[in-house]
DRENDO-1510 file (C-alpha; in Angstrom, 1 decimal, always signed):
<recs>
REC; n; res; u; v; w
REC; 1; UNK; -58.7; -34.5; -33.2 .
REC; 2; UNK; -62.2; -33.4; -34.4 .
REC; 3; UNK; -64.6; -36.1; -33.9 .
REC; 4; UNK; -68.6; -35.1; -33.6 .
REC; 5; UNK; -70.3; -33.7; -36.6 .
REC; 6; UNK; -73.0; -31.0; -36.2 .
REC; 7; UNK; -74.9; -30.6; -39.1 .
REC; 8; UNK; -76.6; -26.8; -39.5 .
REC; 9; UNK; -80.0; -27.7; -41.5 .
REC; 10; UNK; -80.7; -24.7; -43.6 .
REC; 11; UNK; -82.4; -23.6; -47.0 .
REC; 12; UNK; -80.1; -22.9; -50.0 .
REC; 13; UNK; -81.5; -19.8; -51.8 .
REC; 14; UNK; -81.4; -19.6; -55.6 .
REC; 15; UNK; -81.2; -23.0; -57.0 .
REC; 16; UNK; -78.9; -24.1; -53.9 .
REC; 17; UNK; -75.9; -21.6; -55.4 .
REC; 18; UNK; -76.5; -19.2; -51.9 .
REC; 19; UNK; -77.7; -19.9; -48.4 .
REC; 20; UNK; -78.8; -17.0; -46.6 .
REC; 21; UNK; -76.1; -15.9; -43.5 .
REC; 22; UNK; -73.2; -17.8; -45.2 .
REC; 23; UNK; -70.5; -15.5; -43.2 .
REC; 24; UNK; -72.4; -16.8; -40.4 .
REC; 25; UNK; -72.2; -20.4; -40.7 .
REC; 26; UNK; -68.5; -19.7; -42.1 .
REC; 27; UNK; -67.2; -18.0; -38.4 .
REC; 28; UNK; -69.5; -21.5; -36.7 .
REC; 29; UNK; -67.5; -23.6; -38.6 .
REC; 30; UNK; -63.8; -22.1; -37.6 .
REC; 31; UNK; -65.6; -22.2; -33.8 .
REC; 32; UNK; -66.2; -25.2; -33.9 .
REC; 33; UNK; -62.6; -26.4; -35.4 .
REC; 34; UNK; -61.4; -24.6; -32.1 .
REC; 35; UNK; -63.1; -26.7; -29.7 .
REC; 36; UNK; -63.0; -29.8; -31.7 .
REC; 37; UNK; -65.9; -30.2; -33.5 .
REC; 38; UNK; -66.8; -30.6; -36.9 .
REC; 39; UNK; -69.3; -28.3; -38.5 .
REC; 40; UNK; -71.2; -28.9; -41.9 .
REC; 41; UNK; -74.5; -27.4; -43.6 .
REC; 42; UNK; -77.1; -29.4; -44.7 .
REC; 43; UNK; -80.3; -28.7; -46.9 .
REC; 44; UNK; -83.3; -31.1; -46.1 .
REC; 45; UNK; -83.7; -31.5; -50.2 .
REC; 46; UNK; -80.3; -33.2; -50.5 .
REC; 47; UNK; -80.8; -35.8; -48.5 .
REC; 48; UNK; -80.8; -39.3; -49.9 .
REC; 49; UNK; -82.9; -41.1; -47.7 .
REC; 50; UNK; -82.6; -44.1; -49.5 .
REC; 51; UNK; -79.1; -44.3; -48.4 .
REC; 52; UNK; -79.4; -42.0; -45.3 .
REC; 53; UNK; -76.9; -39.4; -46.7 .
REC; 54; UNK; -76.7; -35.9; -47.3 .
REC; 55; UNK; -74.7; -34.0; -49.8 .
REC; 56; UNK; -73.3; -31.8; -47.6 .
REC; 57; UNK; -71.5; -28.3; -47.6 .
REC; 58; UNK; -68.7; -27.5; -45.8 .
REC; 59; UNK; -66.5; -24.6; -45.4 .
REC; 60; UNK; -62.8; -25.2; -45.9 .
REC; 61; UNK; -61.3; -21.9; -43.6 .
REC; 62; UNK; -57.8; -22.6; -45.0 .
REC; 63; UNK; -59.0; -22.0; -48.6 .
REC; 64; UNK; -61.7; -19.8; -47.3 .
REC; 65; UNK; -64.1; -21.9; -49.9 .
REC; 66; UNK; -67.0; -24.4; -49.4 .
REC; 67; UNK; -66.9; -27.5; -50.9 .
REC; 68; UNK; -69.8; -30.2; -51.0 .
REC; 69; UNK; -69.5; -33.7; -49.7 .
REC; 70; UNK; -71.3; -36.9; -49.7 .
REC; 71; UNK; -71.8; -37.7; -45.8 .
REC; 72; UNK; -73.8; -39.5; -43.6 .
REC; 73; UNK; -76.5; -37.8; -41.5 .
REC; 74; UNK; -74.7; -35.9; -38.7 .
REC; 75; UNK; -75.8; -37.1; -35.4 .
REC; 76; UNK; -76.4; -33.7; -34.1 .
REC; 77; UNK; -78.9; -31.3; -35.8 .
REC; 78; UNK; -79.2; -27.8; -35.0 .
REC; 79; UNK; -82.7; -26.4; -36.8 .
REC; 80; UNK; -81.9; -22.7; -38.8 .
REC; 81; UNK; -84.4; -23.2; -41.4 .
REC; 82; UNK; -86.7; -20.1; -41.7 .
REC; 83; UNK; -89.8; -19.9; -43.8 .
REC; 84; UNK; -93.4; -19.6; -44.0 .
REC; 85; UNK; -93.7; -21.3; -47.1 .
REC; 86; UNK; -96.1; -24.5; -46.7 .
REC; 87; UNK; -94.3; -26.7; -49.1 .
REC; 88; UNK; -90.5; -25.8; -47.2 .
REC; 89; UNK; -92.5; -26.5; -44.0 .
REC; 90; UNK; -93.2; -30.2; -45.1 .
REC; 91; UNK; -89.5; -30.6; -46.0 .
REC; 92; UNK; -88.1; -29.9; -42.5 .
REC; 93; UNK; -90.8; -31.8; -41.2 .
REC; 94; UNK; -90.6; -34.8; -43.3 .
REC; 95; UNK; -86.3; -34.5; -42.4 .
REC; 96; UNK; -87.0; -34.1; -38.5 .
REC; 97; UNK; -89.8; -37.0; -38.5 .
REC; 98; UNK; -87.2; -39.4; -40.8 .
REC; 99; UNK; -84.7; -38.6; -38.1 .
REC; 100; UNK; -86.4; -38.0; -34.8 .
REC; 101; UNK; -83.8; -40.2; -33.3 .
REC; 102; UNK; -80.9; -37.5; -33.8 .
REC; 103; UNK; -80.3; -34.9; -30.9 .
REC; 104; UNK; -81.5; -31.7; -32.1 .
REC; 105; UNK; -80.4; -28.2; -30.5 .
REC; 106; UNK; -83.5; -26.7; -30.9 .
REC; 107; UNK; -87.5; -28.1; -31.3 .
REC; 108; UNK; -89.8; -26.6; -33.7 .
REC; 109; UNK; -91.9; -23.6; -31.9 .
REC; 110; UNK; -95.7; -23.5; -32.7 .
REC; 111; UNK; -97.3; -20.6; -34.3 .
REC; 112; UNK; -97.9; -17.0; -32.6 .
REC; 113; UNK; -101.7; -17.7; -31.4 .
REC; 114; UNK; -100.8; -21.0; -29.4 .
REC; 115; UNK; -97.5; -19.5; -27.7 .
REC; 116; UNK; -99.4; -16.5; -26.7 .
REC; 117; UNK; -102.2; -19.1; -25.0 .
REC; 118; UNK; -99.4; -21.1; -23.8 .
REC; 119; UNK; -97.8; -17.8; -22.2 .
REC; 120; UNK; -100.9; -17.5; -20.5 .
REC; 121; UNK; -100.9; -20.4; -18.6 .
REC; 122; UNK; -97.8; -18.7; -16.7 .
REC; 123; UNK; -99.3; -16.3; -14.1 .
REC; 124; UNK; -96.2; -14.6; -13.7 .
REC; 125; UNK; -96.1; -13.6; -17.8 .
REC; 126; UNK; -99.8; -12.6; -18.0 .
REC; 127; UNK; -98.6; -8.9; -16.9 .
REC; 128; UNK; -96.9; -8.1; -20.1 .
REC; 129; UNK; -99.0; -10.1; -22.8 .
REC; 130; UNK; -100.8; -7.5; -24.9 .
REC; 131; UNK; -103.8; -8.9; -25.1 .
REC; 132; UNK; -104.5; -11.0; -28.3 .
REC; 133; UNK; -107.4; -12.7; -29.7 .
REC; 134; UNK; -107.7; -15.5; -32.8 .
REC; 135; UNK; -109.6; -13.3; -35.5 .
REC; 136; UNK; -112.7; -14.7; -37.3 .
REC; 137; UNK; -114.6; -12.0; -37.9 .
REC; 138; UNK; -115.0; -8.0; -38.4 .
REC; 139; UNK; -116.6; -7.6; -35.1 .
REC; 140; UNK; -113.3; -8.8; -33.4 .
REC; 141; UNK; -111.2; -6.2; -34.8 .
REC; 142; UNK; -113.9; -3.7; -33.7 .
REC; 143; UNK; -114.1; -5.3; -30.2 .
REC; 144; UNK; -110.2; -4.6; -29.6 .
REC; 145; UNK; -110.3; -0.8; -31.5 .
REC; 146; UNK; -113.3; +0.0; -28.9 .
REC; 147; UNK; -110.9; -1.2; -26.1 .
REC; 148; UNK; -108.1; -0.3; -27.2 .
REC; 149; UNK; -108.1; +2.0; -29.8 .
REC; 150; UNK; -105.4; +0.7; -32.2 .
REC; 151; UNK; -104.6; -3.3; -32.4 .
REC; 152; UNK; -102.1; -5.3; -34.6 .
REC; 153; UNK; -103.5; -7.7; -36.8 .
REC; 154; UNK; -100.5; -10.4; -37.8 .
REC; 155; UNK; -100.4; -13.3; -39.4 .
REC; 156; UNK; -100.3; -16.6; -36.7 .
REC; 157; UNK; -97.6; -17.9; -38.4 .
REC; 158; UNK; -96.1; -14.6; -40.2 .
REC; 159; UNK; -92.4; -13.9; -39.7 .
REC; 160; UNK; -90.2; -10.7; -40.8 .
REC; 161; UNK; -92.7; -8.6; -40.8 .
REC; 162; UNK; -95.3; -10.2; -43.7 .
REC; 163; UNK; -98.6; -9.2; -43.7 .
REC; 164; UNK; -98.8; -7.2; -40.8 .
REC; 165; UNK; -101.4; -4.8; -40.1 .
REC; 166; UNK; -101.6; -1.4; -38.4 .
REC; 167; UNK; -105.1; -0.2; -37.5 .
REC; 168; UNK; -106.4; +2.9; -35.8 .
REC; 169; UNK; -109.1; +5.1; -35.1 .
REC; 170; UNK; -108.4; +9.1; -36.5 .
REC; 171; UNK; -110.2; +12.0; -35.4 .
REC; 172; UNK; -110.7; +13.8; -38.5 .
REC; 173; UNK; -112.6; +10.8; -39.6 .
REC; 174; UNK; -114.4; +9.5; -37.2 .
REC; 175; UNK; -116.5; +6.6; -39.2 .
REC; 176; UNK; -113.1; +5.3; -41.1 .
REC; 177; UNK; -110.2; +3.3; -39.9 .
REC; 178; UNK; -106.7; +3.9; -40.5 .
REC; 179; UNK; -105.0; +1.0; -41.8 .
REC; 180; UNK; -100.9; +0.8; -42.4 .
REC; 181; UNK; -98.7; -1.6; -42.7 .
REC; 182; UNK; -96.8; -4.5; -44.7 .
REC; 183; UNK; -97.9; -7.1; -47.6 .
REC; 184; UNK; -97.1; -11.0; -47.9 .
REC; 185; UNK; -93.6; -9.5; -49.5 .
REC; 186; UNK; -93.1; -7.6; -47.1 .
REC; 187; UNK; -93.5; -4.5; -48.7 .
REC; 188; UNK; -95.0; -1.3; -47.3 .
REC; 189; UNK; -98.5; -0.6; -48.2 .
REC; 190; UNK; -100.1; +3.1; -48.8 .
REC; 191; UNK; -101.6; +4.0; -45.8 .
REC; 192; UNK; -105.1; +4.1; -46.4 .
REC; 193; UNK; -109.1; +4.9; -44.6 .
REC; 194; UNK; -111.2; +2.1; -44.6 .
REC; 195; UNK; -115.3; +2.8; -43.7 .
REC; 196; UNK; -116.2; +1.1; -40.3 .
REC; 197; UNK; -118.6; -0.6; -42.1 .
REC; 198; UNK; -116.6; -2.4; -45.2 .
REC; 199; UNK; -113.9; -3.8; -42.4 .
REC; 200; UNK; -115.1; -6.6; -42.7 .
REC; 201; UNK; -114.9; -7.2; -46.6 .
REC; 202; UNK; -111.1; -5.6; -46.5 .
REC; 203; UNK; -110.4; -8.2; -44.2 .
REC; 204; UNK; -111.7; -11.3; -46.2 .
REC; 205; UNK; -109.3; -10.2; -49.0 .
REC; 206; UNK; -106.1; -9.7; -46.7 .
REC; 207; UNK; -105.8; -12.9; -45.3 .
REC; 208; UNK; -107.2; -15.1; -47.4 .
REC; 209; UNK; -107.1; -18.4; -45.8 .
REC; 210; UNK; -104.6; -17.4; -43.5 .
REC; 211; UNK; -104.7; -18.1; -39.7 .
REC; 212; UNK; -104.4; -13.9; -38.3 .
REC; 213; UNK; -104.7; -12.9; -34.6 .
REC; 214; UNK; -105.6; -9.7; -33.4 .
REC; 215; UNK; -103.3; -7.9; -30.8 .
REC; 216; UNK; -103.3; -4.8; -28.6 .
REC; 217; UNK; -101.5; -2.2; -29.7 .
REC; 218; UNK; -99.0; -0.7; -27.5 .
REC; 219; UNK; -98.0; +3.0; -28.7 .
REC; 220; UNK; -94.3; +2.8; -29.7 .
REC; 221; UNK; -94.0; +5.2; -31.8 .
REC; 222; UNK; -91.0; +7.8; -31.7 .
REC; 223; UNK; -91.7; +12.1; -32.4 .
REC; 224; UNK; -90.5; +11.1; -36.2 .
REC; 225; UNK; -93.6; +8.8; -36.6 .
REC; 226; UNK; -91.1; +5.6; -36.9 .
REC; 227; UNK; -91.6; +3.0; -34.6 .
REC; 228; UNK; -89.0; +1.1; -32.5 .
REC; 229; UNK; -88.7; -2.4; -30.2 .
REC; 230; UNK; -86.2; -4.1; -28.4 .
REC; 231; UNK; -84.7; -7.2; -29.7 .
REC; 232; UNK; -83.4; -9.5; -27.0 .
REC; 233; UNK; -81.1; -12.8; -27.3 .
REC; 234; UNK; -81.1; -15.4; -25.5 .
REC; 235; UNK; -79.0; -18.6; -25.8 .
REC; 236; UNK; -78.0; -21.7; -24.1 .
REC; 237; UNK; -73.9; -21.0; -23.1 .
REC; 238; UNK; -71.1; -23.7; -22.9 .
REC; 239; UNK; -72.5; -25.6; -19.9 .
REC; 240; UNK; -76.3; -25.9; -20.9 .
REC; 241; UNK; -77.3; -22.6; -18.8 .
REC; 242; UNK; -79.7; -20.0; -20.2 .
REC; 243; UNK; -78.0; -16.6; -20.6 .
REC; 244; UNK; -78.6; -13.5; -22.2 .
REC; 245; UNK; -76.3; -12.7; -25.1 .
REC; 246; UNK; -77.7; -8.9; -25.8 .
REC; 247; UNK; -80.2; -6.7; -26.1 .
REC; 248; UNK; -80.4; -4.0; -29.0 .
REC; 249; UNK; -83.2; -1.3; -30.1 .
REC; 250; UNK; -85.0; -1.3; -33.2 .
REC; 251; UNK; -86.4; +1.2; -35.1 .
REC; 252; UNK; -88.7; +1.1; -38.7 .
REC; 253; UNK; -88.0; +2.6; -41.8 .
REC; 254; UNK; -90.6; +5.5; -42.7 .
REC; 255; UNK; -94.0; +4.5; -42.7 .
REC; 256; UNK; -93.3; +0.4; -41.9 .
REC; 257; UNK; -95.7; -0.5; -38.8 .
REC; 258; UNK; -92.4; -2.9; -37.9 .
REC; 259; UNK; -88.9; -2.5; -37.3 .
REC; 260; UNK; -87.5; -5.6; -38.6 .
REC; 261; UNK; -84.0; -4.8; -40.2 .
REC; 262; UNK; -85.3; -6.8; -43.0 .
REC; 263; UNK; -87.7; -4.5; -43.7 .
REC; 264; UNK; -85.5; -1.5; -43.9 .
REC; 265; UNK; -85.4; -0.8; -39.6 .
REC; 266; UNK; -82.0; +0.1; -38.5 .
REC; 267; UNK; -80.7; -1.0; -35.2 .
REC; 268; UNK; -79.7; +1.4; -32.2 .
REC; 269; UNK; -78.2; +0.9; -28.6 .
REC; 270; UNK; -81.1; +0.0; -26.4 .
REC; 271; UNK; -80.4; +2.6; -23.9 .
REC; 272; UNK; -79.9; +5.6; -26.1 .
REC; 273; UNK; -83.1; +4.6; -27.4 .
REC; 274; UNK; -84.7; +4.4; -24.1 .
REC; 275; UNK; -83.4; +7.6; -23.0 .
REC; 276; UNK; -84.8; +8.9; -25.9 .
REC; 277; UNK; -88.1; +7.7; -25.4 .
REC; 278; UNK; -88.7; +7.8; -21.1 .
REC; 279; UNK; -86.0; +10.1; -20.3 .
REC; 280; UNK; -85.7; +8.6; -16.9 .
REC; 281; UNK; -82.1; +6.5; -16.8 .
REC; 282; UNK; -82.9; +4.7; -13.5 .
REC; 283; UNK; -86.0; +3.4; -14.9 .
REC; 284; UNK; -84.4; +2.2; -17.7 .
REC; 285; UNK; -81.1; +0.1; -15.4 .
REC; 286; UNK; -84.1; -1.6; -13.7 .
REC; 287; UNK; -86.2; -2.1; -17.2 .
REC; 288; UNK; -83.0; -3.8; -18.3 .
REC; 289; UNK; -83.0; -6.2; -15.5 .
REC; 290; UNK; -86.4; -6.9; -15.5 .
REC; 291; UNK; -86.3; -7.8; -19.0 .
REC; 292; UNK; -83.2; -10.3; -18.5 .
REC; 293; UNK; -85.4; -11.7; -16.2 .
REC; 294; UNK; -88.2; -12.0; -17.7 .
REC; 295; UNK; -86.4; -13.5; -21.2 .
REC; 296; UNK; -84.5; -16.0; -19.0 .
REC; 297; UNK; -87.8; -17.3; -17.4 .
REC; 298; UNK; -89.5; -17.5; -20.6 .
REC; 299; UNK; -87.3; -19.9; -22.6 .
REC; 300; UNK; -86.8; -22.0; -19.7 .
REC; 301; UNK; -90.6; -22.2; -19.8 .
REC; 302; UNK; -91.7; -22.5; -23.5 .
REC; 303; UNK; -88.2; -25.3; -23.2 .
REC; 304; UNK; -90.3; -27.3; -20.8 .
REC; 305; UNK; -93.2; -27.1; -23.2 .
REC; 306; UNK; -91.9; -27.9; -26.6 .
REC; 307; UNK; -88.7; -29.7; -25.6 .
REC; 308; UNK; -84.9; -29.0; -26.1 .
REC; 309; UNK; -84.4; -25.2; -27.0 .
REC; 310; UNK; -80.7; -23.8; -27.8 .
REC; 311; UNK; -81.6; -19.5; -28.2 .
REC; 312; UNK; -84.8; -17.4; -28.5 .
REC; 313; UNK; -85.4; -14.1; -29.8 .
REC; 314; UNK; -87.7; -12.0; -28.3 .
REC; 315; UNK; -89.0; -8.6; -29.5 .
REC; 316; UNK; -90.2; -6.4; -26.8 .
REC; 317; UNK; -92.1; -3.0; -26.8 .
REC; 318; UNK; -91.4; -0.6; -23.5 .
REC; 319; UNK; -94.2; +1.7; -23.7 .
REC; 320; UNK; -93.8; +5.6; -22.3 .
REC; 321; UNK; -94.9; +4.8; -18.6 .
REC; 322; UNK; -91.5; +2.0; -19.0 .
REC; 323; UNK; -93.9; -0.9; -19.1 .
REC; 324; UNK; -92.7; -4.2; -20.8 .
REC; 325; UNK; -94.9; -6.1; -23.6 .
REC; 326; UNK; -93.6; -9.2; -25.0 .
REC; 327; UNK; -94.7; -8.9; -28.7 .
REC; 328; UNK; -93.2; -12.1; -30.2 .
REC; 329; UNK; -90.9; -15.0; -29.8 .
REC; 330; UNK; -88.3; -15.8; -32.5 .
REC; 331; UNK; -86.4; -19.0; -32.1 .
REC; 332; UNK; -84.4; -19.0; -35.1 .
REC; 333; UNK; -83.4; -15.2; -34.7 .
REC; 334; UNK; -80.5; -13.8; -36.9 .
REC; 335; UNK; -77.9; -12.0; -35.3 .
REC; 336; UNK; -76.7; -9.1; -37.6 .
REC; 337; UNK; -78.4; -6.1; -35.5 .
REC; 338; UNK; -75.0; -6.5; -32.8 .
REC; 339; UNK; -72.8; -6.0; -35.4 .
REC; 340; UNK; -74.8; -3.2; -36.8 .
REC; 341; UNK; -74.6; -1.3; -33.4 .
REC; 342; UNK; -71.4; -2.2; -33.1 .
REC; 343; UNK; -71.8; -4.8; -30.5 .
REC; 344; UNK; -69.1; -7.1; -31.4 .
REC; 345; UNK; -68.6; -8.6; -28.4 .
REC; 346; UNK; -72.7; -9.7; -28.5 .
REC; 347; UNK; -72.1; -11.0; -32.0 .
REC; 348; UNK; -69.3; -13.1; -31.2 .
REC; 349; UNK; -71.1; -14.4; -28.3 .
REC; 350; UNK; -74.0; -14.9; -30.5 .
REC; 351; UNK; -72.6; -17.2; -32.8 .
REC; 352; UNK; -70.3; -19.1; -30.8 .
REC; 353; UNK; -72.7; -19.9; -28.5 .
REC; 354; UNK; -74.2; -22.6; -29.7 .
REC; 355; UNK; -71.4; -24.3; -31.0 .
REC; 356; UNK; -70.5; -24.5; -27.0 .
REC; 357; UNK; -73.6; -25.5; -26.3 .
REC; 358; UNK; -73.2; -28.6; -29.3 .
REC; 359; UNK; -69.9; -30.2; -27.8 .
REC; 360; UNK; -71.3; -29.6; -24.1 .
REC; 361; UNK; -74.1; -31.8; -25.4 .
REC; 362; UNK; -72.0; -34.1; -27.2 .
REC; 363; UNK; -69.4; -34.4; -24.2 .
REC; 364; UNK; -72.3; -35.0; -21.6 .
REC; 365; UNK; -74.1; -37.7; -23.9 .
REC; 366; UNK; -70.6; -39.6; -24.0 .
REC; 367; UNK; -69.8; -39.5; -20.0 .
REC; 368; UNK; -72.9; -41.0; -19.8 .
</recs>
């Protein structure tokens, strides 16, 4: 008999009609039916906190519909709402603080900038941090070019792919920058030169108030000029162990400084992409397994950190001499690049998993 609710806190997209990854949330509701556990989706703006209840959406697998129902708060939360927006940000917030007494899956992550600083803390992570710095100023972009010769410059709180900035010196012009990438939509920008000198006024009108950091660019890209990463999941199984789901490559649509599928990148089998780019396969077996490592180690760290932690993303660059970077951590990651490689046992394991995890919480909080 199903029991325990877990309520899926999302954001409904046009006017609360769609919710982004509905087929998602549709195959974690029939996972959950099979283990006993009730599944529902819930948007922070319909909750009546007056009375404590949420008008809730729930799939009906029988009638393959969903169907909205007045309910109280479900007693276990797991966080999927995604945005940068400021105003959205002060709805989950306002919902978690309201309810800090529920169990949630998953605790909110802080921004790019303090991760990376508390990474750093870690000796044993310090070896693939690109380095980063907080930008303030011109002079810090041109600090990192001099060192490094092309940096990132990304938003600190940026996700998908907004706002990200591609920047390198060229030889044919040796007194001008070359600037790519994407805009707060997260459309590509024309590649342009910008003079050494006037980097600092471009700047001032890119990020605008915005918190950026400035990171060391590792050269990924592939003989077709597109760039690629490695996308690796990693989620809590069915008795509260960290394990790693998969691990797929990446690579960007024609001139995107990203390859976010979102943004047009396709997704590829990690070691066809490898062998592409190192040619050297037992490189890559051991690659592989240092990166499980590595992932693993990571989100039981950042879990001691910030608290309860269900699945992390993370996006790494392998450079040609094989070298791992860790470029970001994700930890409400999406889950469609499996299925587009044709990973479908990944997929399945990447949505059931935390619907395991749930009722292994649930059934451990009643035994005690």
């Amino acid at each position: 008999m199903l029991q325990s609710w877990l309520g899926v806190l999302v954001f409904l997209q046009q006017g609360k009609r769609k919710m982004e990854e509905q087929h998602i949330y549709e195959k974690m509701t029939i996972a959950g039916q099979q283990i006993g556990l009730n599944v529902c989706v819930i948007h922070p703006a319909d909750v009546n906190y007056a009375t404590n209840k949420v008008n809730a959406l729930i799939y009906l697998p029988s009638s393959q519909k969903w169907t909205r129902k007045w309910m109280n708060i479900p007693p276990y939360i797991f966080d999927r709402c995604r945005s940068s927006n400021r105003g959205k940000y002060h709805i989950v917030r306002k919902f978690r603080m309201r309810y800090s007494h529920l169990t949630y899956l998953n605790s909110p992550l802080r921004n790019k900038w303090l991760i990376y600083n508390v990474l750093r803390e870690q000796p044993a992570f310090q070896a693939f941090l690109p380095n980063t710095i907080l930008f303030n100023r011109a002079s810090d972009i041109k600090h990192m070019m001099n060192k490094y010769g092309m940096v990132y410059v990304k938003p600190a709180s940026g996700t998908g792919g907004r706002g990200i900035l591609r920047i390198e010196h060229h030889s044919r012009h040796p007194r001008h920058l070359f600037v790519e990438g994407r805009d707060r939509y997260r459309h590509i920008i024309k590649p342009q030169y910008v003079n050494f000198d006037r980097l600092g006024r471009y700047m001032y009108t890119w990020v605008k108030q915005e918190r950026y950091i400035v990171q060391q660019g590792i050269e990924v890209k592939l003989p077709n000029g597109r760039v690629h990463d490695v996308r690796m999941l990693v989620q809590k199984n069915e008795v509260g162990m960290w394990t790693l789901t998969g691990t797929v490559g990446r690579v960007g649509a024609r001139q995107s400084v990203t390859s976010n599928l979102h943004g047009g990148g396709r997704a590829v089998p990690m070691r066809a992409l490898l062998e592409r780019w190192i040619g050297d396969n037992p490189s890559i077996y051991e690659i592989e397994s240092q990166l499980e490592r590595a992932g693993i180690q990571i989100a039981k760290y950042l879990e001691m950190k910030y608290g309860s932690l269900c699945e992390l993303a993370l996006d790494w660059a392998i450079d040609k001499n094989g070298r791992h970077w860790l470029l970001e951590v994700n930890p409400k990651p999406s889950r469609e690049a499996f299925q587009n490689v044709g990973d479908e046992a990944a997929y399945h394991k990447a949505i059931t998993k935390p619907i395991h995890y749930a009722k292994w919480i649930m059934t451990n909080k009643h035994v005690r």
